[in-house]
TORPANU-755180 format. One record per residue (C-alpha): residue number from 1; x, y, z. Coordinates in nm, 3 decimals. Layout:
N
NUM_X_Y_Z
...
//
This chain:
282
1_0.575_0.680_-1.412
2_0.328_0.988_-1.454
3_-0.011_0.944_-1.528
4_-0.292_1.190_-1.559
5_-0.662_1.147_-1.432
6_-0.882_1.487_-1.414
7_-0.694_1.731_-1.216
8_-0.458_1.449_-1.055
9_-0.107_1.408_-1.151
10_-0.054_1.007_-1.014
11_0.303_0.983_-0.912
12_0.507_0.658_-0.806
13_0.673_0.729_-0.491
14_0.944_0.467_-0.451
15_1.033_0.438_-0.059
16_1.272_0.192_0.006
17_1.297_-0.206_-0.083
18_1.291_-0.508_0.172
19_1.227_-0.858_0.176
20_0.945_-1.124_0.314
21_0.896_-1.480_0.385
22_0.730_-1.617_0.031
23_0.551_-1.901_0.192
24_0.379_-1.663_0.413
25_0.322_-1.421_0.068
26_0.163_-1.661_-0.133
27_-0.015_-1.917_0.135
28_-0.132_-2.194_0.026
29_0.009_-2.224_-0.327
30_0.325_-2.448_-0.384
31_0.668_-2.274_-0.406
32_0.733_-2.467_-0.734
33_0.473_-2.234_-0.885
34_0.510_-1.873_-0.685
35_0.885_-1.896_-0.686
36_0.861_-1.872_-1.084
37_0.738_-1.473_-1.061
38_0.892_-1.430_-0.736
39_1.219_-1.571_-0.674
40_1.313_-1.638_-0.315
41_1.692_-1.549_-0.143
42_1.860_-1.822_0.020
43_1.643_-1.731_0.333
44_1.334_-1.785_0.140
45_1.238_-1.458_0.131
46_1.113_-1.244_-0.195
47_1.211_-0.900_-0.314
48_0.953_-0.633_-0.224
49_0.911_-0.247_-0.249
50_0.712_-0.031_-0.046
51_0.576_0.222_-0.357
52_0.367_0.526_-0.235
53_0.135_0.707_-0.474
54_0.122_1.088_-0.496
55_-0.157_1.245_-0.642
56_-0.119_1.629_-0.725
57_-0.399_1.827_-0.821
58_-0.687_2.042_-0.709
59_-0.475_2.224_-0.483
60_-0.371_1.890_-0.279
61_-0.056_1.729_-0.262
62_-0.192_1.373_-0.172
63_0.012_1.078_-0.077
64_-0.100_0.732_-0.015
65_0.083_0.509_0.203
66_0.436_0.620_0.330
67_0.659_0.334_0.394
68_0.849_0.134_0.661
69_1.041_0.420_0.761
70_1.326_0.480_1.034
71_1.236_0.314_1.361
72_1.253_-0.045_1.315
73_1.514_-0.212_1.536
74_1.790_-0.330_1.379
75_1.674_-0.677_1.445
76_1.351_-0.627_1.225
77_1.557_-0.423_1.021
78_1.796_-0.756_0.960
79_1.500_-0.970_0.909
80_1.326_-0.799_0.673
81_1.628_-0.702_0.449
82_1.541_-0.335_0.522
83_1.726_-0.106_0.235
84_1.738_0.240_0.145
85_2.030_0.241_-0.055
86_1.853_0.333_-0.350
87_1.515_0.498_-0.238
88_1.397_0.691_0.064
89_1.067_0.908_0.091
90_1.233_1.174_0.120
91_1.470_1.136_-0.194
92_1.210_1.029_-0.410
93_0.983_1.299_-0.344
94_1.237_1.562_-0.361
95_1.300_1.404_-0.689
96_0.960_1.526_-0.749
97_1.023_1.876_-0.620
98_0.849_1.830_-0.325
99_0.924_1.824_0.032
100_0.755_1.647_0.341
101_0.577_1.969_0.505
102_0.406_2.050_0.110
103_0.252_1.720_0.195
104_-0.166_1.816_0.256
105_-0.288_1.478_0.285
106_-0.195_1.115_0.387
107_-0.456_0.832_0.285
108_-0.320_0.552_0.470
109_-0.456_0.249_0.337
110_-0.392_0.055_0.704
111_-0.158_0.078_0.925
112_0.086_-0.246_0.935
113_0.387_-0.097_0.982
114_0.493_-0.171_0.595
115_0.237_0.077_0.501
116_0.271_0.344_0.786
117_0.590_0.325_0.940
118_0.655_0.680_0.727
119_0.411_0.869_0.942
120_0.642_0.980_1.206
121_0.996_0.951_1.303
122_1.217_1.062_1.614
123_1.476_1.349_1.569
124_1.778_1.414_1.740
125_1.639_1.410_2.110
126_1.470_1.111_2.044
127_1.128_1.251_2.045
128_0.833_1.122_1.796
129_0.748_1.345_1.536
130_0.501_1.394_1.242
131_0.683_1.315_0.892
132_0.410_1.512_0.728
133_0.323_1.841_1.010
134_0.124_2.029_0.747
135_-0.102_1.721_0.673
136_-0.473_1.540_0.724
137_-0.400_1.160_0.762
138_-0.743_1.020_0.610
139_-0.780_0.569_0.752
140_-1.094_0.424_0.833
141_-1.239_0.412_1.187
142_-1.301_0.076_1.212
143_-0.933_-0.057_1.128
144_-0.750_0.219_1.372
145_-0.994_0.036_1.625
146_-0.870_-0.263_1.488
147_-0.496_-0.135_1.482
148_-0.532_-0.029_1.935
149_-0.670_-0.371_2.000
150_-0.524_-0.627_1.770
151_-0.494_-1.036_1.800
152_-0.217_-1.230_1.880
153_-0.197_-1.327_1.550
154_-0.147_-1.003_1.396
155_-0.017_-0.779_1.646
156_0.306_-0.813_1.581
157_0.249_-0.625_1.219
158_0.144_-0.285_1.479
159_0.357_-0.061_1.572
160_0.139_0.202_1.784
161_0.425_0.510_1.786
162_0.313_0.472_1.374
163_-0.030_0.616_1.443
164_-0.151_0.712_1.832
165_0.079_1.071_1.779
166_-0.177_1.106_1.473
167_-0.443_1.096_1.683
168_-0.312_1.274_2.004
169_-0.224_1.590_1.757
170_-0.577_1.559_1.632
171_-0.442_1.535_1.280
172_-0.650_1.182_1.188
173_-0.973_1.183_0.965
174_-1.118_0.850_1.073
175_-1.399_0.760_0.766
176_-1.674_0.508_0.800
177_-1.693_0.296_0.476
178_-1.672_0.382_0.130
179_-1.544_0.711_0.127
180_-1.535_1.063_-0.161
181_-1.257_1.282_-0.064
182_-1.331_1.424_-0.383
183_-1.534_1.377_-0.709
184_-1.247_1.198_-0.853
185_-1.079_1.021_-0.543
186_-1.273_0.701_-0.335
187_-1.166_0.507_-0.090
188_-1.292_0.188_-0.084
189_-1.266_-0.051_0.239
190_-1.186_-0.425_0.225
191_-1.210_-0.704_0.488
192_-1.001_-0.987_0.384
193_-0.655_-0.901_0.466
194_-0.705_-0.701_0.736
195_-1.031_-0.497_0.901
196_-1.135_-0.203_0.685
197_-0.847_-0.212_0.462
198_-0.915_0.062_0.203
199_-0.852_0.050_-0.166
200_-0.784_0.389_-0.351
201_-0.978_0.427_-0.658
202_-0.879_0.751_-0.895
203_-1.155_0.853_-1.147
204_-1.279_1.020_-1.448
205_-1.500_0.978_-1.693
206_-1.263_0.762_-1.918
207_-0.978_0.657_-1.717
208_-0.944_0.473_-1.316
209_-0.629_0.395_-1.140
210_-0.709_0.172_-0.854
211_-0.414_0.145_-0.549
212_-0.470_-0.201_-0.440
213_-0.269_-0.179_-0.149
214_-0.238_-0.563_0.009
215_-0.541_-0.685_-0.175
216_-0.299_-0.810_-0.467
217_0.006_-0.674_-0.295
218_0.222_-0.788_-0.654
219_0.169_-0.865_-1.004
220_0.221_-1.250_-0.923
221_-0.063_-1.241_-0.696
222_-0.342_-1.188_-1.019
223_-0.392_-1.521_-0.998
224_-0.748_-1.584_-0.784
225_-0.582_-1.849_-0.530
226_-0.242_-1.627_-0.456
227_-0.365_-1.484_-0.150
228_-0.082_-1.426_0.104
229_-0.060_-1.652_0.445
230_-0.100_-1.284_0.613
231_-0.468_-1.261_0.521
232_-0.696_-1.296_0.838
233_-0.980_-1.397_0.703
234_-0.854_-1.555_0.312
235_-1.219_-1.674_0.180
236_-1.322_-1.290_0.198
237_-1.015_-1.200_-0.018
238_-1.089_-1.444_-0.209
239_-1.434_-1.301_-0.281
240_-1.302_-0.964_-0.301
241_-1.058_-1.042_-0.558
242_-1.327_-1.165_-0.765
243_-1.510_-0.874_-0.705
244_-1.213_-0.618_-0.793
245_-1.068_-0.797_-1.055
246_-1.368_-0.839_-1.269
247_-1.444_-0.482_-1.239
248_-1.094_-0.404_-1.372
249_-1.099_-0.631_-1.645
250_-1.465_-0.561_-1.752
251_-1.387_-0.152_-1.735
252_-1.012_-0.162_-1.825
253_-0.882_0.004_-1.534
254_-0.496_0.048_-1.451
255_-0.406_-0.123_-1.110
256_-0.114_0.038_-0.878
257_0.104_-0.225_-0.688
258_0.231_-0.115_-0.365
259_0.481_-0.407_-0.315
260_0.571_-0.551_-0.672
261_0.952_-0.413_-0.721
262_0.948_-0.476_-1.075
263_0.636_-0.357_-1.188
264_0.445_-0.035_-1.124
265_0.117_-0.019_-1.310
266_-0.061_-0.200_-1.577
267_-0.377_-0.383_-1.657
268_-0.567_-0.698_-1.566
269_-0.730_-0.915_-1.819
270_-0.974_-1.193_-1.812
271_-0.855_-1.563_-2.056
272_-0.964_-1.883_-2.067
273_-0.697_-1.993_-1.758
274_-0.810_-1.659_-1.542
275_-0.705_-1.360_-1.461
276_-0.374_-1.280_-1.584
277_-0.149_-0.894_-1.525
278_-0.051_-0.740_-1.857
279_0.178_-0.450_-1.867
280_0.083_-0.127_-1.972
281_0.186_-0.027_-2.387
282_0.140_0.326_-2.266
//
């Protein structure tokens, strides 16, 4: 997938595959109906992707989100289904003709360690290590707050060696609300799913790509009511989904899933029964 928007070349960025709990994906809405778009294993679990977004342009080599990565333990690595057979980071952005140091900038969109396990690794001596030395990692104040100090019921989605080295090496941009890093790129924070969540909006004056992140994580959460069991505060996503969706229907932007294995990009539209995902005829 290659799309173009002003100077930006948008770039899928497949980084490996791996597998949740679908109860806890969808909530409260019966498996008789989320099981339909998402089939579940014999674990109940459901496929899922973690797909980064590169934008190139304007002399930036941008990528959003960057994976599970490496450091898992081999019992999360079990329960999660962890795979890399077929995509890494590092493969797919070689595949790209790029490699991690040509990497300027990191929008991380939060920090569960889904989303920003790619950040750093440990080499051969064991010792943690920035994935991406040459670059700015760009996440909202108020959610790496969140991120040193979260609840019981969350905490166990932060990993801290995925974002204090950022910090110590005084390599993290940490923005206040909605946010330009350029005239064509806004970040745009949410509060449903998590504090100060941001979305990634890419725009020009006839096309918008907008990287929704975990806001509607897959296509089969369009629906209104499909909000995942994960959300800490669900009646705010629910308002924000309103929000979003309208605004891509009504302006006909493309959407970006992060975790939907089978489908990349496409479009949103508004019927008579809601809001329903429609794949791109580009």
């Amino acid at each position: 997938m290659v799309n173009k928007i002003g100077n930006y070349e948008i770039h899928s960025v497949q980084t490996g595959l791996f597998k949740l709990d679908g109860g806890a994906m969808f909530g409260v809405v019966p498996k008789s109906l989320w099981n339909r778009s998402n089939p579940s294993d014999e674990y109940n679990r459901i496929d899922m992707c973690t797909r980064a977004m590169l934008l190139k342009g304007n002399g930036r080599k941008i990528l959003v989100d960057t994976g599970i990565g490496y450091k898992l333990s081999d019992k999360l690595n079990k329960i999660y289904d962890v795979n890399f057979s077929q995509y890494t980071l590092e493969k797919s952005l070689n595949s790209l003709g790029l490699k991690m140091d040509e990497i300027t900038d990191v929008i991380l969109t939060h920090l569960h360690f889904d989303h920003a396990g790619g950040n750093t690794y440990y080499d051969e001596e064991k010792k943690l290590k920035l994935s991406f030395p040459n670059a700015t990692y760009h996440v909202q104040k108020e959610h790496f707050e969140w991120a040193l100090n979260p609840t019981e019921r969350d905490k166990a989605s932060f990993f801290p060696e995925n974002y204090l080295l950022l910090d110590e090496k005084k390599v993290l941009n940490k923005i206040s609300g909605e946010f330009e890093l350029d005239e064509q790129i806004t970040l745009l924070p949410v509060y449903g799913h998590t504090p100060a969540m941001q979305l990634v909006k890419v725009s020009d004056d006839d096309n918008t790509m907008l990287y929704l992140a975990d806001l509607i994580p897959t296509a089969g959460h369009t629906p209104l009511p499909y909000i995942m069991g994960y959300d800490l505060f669900p009646l705010t996503t629910l308002d924000e989904k309103k929000y979003f969706l309208n605004e891509i229907a009504e302006n006909k932007w493309k959407v970006f899933f992060e975790h939907d294995p089978h489908n990349e990009t496409g479009n949103i539209i508004q019927t008579e029964k809601g809001f329903m995902f429609s794949k791109s005829t580009e």
